[in-house]
C-alpha positions as CSV (number, residue, x, y, z in Angstrom):
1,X,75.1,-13.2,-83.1
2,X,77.2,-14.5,-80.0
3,X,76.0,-11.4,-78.0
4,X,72.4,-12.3,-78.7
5,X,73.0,-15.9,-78.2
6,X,74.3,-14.8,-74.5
7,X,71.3,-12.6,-73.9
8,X,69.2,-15.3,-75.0
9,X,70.7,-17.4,-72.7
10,X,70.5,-15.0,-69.6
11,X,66.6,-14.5,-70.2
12,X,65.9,-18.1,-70.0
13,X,68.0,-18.6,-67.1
14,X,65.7,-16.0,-65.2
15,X,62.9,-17.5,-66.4
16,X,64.1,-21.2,-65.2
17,X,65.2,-19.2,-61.7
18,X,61.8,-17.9,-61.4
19,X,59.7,-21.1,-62.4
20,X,61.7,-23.0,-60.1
21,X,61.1,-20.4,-56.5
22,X,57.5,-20.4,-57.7
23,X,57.3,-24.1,-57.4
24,X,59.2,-24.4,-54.1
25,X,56.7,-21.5,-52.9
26,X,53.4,-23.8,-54.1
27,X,55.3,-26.9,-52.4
28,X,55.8,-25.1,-49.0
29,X,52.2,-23.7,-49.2
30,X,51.1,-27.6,-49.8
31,X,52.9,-28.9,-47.3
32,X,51.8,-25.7,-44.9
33,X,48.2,-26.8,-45.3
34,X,49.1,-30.5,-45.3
35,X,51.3,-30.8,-41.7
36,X,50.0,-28.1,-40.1
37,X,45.7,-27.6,-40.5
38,X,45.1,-31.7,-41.2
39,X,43.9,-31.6,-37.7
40,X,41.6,-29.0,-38.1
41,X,40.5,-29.9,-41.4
42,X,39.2,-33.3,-39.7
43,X,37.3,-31.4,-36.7
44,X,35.6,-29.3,-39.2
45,X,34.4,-32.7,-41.6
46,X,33.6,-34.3,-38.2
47,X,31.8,-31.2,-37.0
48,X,29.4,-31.1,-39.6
49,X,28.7,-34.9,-39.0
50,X,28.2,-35.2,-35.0
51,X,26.9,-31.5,-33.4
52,X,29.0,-30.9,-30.6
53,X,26.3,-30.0,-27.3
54,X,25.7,-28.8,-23.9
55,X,23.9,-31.4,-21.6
56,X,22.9,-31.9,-18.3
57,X,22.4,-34.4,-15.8
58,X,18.7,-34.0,-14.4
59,X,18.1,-34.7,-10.7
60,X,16.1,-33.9,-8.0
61,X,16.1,-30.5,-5.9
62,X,14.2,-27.7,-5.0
63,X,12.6,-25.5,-6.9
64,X,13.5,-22.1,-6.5
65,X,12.4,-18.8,-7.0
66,X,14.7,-15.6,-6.9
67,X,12.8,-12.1,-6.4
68,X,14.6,-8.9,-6.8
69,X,12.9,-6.6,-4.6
70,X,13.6,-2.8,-5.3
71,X,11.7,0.6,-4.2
72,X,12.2,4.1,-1.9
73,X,12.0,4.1,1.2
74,X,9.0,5.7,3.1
75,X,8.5,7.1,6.4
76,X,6.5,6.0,8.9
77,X,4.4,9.1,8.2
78,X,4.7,12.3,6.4
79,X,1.4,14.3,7.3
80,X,0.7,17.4,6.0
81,X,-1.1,20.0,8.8
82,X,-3.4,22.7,7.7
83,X,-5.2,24.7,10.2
84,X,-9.3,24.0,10.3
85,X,-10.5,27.4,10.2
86,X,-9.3,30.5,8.2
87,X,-7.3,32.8,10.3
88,X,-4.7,35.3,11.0
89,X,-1.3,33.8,12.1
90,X,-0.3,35.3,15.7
91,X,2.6,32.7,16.7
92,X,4.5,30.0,15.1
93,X,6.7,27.8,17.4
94,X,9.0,25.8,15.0
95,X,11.4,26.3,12.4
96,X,12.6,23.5,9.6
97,X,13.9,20.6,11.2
98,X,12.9,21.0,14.5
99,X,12.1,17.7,16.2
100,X,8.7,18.2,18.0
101,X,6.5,16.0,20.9
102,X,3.2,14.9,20.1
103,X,1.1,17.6,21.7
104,X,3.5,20.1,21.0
105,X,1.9,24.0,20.2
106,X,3.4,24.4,16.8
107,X,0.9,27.5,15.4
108,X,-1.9,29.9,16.6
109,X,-4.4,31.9,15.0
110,X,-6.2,35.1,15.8
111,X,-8.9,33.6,18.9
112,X,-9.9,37.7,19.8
113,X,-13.4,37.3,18.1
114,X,-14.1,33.6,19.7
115,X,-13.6,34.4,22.9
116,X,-16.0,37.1,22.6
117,X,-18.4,35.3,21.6
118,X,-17.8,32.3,23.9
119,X,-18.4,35.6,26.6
120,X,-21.7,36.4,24.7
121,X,-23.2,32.4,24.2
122,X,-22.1,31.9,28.1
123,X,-24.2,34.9,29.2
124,X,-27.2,33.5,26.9
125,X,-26.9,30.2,28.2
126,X,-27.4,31.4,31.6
127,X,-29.9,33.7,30.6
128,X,-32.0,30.5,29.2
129,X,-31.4,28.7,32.5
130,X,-33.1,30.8,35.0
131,X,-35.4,31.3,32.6
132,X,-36.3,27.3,33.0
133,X,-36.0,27.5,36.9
134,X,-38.5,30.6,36.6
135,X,-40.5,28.5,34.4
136,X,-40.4,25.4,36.8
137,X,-41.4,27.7,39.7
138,X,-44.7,28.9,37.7
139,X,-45.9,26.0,36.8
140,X,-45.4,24.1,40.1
141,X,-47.6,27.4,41.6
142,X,-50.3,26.9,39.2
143,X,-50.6,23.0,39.4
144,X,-50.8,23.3,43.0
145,X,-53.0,26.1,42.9
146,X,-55.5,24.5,40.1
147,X,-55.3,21.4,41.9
148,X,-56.6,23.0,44.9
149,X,-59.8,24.6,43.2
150,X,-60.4,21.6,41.9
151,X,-60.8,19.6,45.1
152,X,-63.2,22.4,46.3
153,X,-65.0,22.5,43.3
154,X,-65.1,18.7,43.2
155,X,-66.6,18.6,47.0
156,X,-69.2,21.3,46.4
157,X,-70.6,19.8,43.0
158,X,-71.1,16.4,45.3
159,X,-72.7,18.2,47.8
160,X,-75.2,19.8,45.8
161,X,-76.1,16.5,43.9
162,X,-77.0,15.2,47.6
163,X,-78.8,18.7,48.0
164,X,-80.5,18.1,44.6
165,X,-81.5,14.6,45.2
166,X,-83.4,15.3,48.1
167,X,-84.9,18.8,46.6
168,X,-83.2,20.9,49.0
169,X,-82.1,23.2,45.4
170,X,-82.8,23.9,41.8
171,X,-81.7,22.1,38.8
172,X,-80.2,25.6,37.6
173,X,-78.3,25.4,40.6
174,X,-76.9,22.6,40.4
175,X,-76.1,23.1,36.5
176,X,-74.5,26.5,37.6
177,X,-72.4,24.4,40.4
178,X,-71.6,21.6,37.7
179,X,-70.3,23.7,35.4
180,X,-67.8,25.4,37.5
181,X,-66.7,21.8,38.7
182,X,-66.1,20.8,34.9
183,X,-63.3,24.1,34.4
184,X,-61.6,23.6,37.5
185,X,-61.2,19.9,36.5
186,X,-60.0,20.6,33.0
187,X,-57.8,23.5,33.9
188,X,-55.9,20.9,36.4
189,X,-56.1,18.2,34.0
190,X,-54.0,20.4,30.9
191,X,-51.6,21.2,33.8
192,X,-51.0,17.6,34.8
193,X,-50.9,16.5,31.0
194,X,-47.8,18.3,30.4
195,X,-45.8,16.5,32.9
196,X,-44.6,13.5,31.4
197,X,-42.7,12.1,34.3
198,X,-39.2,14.6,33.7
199,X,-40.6,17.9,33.8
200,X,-43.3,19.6,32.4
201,X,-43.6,20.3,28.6
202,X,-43.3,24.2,29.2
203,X,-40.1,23.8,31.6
204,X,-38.7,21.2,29.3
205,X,-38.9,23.8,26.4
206,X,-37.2,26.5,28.6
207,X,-34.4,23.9,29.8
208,X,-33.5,22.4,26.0
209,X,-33.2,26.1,25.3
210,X,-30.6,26.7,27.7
211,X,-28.9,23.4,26.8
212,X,-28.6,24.6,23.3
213,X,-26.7,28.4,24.4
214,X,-24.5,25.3,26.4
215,X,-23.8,23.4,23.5
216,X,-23.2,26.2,21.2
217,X,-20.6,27.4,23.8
218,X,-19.0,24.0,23.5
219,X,-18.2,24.3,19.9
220,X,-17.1,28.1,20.3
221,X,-14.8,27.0,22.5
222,X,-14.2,23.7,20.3
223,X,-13.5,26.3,17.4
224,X,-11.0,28.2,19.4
225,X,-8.7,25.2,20.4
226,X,-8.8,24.0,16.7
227,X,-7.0,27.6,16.5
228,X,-4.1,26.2,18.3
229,X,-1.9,23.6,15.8
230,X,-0.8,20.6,17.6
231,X,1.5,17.8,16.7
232,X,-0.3,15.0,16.2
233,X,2.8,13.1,17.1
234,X,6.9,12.9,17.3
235,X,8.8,13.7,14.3
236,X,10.9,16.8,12.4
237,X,9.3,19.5,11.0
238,X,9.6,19.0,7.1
239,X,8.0,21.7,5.2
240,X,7.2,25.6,6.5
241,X,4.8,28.0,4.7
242,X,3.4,30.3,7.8
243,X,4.7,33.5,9.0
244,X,3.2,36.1,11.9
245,X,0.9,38.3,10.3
246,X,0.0,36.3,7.5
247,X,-3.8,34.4,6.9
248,X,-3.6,30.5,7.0
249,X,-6.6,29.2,4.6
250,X,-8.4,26.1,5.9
251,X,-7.2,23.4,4.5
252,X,-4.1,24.5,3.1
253,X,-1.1,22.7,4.2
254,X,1.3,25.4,6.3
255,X,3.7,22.8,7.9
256,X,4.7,19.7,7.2
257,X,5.6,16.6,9.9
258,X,8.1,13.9,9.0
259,X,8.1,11.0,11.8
260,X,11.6,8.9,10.3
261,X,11.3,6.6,13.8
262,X,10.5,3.4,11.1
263,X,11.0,3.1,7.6
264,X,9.5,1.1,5.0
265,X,10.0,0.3,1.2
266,X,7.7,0.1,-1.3
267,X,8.0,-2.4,-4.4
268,X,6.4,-2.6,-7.9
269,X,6.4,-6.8,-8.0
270,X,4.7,-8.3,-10.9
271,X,1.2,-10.9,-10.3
272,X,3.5,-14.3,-10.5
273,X,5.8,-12.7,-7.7
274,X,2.7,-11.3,-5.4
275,X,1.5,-14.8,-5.7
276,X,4.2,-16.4,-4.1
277,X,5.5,-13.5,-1.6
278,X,3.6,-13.8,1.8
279,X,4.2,-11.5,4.6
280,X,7.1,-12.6,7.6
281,X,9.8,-13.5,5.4
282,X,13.3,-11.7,5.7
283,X,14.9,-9.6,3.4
284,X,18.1,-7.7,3.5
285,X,17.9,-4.2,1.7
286,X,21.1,-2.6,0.3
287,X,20.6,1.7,0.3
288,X,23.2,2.5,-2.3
289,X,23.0,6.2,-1.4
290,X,24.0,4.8,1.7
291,X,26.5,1.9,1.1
292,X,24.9,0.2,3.8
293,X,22.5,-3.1,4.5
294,X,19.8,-3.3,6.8
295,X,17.5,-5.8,7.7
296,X,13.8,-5.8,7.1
297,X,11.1,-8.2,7.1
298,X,7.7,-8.1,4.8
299,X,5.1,-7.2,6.4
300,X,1.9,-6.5,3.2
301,X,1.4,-7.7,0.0
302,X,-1.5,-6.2,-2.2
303,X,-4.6,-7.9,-2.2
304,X,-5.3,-6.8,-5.9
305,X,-3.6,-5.2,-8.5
306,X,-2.6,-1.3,-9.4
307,X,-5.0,-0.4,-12.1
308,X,-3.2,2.4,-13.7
309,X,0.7,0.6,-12.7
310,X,-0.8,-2.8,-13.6
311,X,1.7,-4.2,-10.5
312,X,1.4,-5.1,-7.2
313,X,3.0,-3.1,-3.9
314,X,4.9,-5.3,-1.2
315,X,5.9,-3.1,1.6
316,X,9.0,-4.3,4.0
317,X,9.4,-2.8,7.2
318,X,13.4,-2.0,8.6
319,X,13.9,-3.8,11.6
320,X,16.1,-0.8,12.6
321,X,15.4,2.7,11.0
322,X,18.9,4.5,11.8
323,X,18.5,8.2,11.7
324,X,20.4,8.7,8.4
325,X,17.9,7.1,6.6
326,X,15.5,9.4,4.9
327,X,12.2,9.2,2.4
328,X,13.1,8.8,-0.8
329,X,16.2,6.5,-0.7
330,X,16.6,3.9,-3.7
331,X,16.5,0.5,-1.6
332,X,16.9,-3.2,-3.2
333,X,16.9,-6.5,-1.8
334,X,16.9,-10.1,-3.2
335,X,14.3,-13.1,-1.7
336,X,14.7,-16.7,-2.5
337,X,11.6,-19.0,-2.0
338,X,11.2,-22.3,-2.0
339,X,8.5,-23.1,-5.0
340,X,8.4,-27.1,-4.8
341,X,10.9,-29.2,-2.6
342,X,12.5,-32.8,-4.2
343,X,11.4,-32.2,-7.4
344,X,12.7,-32.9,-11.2
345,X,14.1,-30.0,-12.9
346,X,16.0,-28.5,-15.8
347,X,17.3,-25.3,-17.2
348,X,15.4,-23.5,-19.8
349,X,17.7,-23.9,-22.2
350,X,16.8,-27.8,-22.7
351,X,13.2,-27.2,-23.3
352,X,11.5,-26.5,-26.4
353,X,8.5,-25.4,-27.5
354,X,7.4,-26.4,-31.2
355,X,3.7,-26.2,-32.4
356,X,1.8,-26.2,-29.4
357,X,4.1,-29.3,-28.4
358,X,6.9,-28.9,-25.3
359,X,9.6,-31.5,-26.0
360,X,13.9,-31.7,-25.0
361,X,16.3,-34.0,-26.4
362,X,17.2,-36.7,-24.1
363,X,21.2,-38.3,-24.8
364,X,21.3,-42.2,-24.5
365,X,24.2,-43.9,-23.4
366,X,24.9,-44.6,-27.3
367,X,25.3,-40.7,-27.7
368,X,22.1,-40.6,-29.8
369,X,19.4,-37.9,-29.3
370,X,15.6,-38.7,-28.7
371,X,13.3,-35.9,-28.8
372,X,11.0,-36.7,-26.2
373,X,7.7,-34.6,-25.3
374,X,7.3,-33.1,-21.4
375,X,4.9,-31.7,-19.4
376,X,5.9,-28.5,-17.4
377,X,5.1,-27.4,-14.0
378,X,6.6,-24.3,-12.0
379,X,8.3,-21.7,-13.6
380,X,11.3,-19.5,-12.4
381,X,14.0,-17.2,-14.1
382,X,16.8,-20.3,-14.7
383,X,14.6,-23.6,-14.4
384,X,11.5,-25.2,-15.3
385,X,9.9,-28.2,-13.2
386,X,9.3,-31.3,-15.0
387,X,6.6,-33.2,-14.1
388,X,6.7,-36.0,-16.8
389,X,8.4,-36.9,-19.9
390,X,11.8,-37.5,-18.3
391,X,13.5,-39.0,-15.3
392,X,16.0,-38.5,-12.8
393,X,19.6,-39.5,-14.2
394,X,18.7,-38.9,-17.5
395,X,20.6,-36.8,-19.7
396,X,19.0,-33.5,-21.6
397,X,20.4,-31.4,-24.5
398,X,21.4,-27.7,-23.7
399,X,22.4,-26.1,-27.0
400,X,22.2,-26.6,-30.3
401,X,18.8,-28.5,-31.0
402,X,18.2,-26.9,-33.7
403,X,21.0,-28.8,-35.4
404,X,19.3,-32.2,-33.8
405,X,16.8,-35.1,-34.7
406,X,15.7,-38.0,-33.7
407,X,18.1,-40.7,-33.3
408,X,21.2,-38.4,-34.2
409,X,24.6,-39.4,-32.9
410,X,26.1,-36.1,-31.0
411,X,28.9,-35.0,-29.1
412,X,29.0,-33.7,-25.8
413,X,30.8,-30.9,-24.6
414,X,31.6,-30.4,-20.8
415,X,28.2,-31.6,-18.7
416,X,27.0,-28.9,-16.6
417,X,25.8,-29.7,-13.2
């Protein structure tokens, strides 16, 4: 019994040892909560109460626009050069990357069967002419020739009518001497009718024929020099598809001339952009391929939009095109404009749009909250203008205005500026 007593006694001493840390461990939690997350506990209840926001000051500035600008360069020209005429290749001057003059003989086709027949429409052409001076020499003999029967014929007919009158001869006689008058006259007269002041109709025939063979010669020869591919002006040779030997197709592109001496870039903007970028102002372009910045100025602006891109192309033109620069490059630049000068605005973030309504918060100086409708003017990536609703000094509501309503006490976190 004594030994049971004594075990007893043990167990409930364990328990009473256990009960006990238990209870200091509740007690330290308590107090743990108590002393050290009151504070907190407060700012939580508060929280819930009074939304802490973001606000800020409106005033007066200008309103802004910032355009990023980004595109590949272009060269001043990249033309591609196929001969005119099918031909065989006889010469070709220039390799890849050759820089070349304007002028400069760069290919030649076969020009063996032009020239003969330059030879051959020379020849006719000469042919044709002293065909027009033998012509000329004719006529002249007959006109003077039927002009002279005519005058004879002319005096005799008059004589006889004198000779008639006074019954010296016949009627039949003078019908006989009439009638030869009347040819001789109408002979001269279709000679005289041809000459229409230049030359005669039959000489003029014979000339125009000669001036044809001249003309044709002309574009013989006109055909042969388009043989002869020139540069049209300075630059590098940038592509090469023609070999001695070989036929060149008109119209198919055998070389390839790159003139680098300026460089542009081309940029997609969108329509608000386009309607605000005008050409003159500056821009400096960074080329990442070549971890340099150049200076450029903008020099076009589309007049209508890219059907199938739905943008609009600005082009800037490098003030200095250094020869590393080639077509292709990956080019960006930033523009600020001025949109509005001295003029109310406010970032996006204080302006809400609610039912067809635009609206912000306004603070008053007893830390309530209005809601306060606004009309909006310009637009641009940070800020919107105000134009009324608010003035300048007052304070707007940044963030959380979804938490907000009228007349609703807040407070304010750090005011930006």
């Amino acid at each position: 019994m004594d030994l049971m007593r004594q075990g007893l006694k043990q167990i409930d001493r364990k328990k009473l040892l256990r009960a006990g840390g238990i209870f200091c461990l509740l007690l330290l939690v308590a107090g743990y909560f108590y002393w050290g997350h009151s504070g907190v506990g407060t700012k939580v209840k508060a929280g819930k109460g009074t939304p802490s926001v973001g606000s800020y000051t409106v005033k007066r500035g200008d309103m802004m626009r910032h355009i990023v600008l980004s595109g590949q360069t272009i060269a001043d020209a990249n033309i591609a050069l196929a001969p005119k005429y099918t031909g065989r290749i006889t010469a070709v001057n220039v390799k890849l990357g050759d820089h070349v003059k304007a002028g400069d003989i760069l290919m030649v086709q076969d020009q063996g069967d032009l020239d003969l027949s330059i030879r051959q429409n020379e020849a006719a052409a000469q042919a044709a002419g002293a065909d027009a001076v033998t012509e000329e020499a004719s006529y002249n003999a007959n006109y003077l020739k039927s002009q002279e029967a005519y005058n004879i014929d002319q005096q005799k007919y008059e004589r006889n009518q004198y000779l008639y009158s006074i019954g010296a001869i016949s009627k039949d006689t003078l019908d006989s001497v009439q009638e030869t008058y009347e040819a001789s006259r109408a002979a001269f007269a279709a000679l005289e009718n041809q000459n229409n002041g230049a030359a005669p109709a039959s000489v003029q025939s014979k000339q125009f024929l000669a001036q044809k063979d001249v003309y044709a010669t002309d574009a013989l020869r006109k055909q042969r020099d388009d043989m002869i591919l020139r540069a049209p002006r300075d630059g590098v040779i940038g592509y090469r598809a023609a070999e001695v030997g070989a036929i060149a197709s008109a119209g198919t592109k055998v070389l390839s001339l790159v003139d680098n001496s300026h460089s542009y870039v081309d940029c997609a903007i969108s329509e608000s952009d386009a309607a605000i970028l005008s050409p003159g102002m500056s821009v400096a372009l960074t080329i990442d391929a070549l971890g340099t910045t150049v200076s450029g100025q903008l020099v076009y602006v589309s007049p209508a939009m890219d059907d199938s891109a739905k943008t609009y192309t600005a082009r800037i033109a490098l003030d200095e095109s250094p020869k590393t620069i080639q077509a292709g490059l990956f080019a960006q630049g930033e523009v600020d404009i001025q949109q509005r000068a001295d003029t109310l605005v406010v970032p996006k973030e204080a302006v809400l749009t609610k039912n067809g309504h635009t609206t912000v918060f306004v603070i008053k100086e007893d830390q309530t909250v209005e809601e306060r409708e606004v009309t909006i003017g310009l637009l641009n990536d940070t800020e919107e203008e105000i134009l009324s609703g608010i003035s300048d000094g007052e304070t707007v509501v940044l963030s959380n205005q979804d938490r907000l309503k009228d007349g609703m006490k807040v407070d304010l976190a750090e005011a930006a500026s």
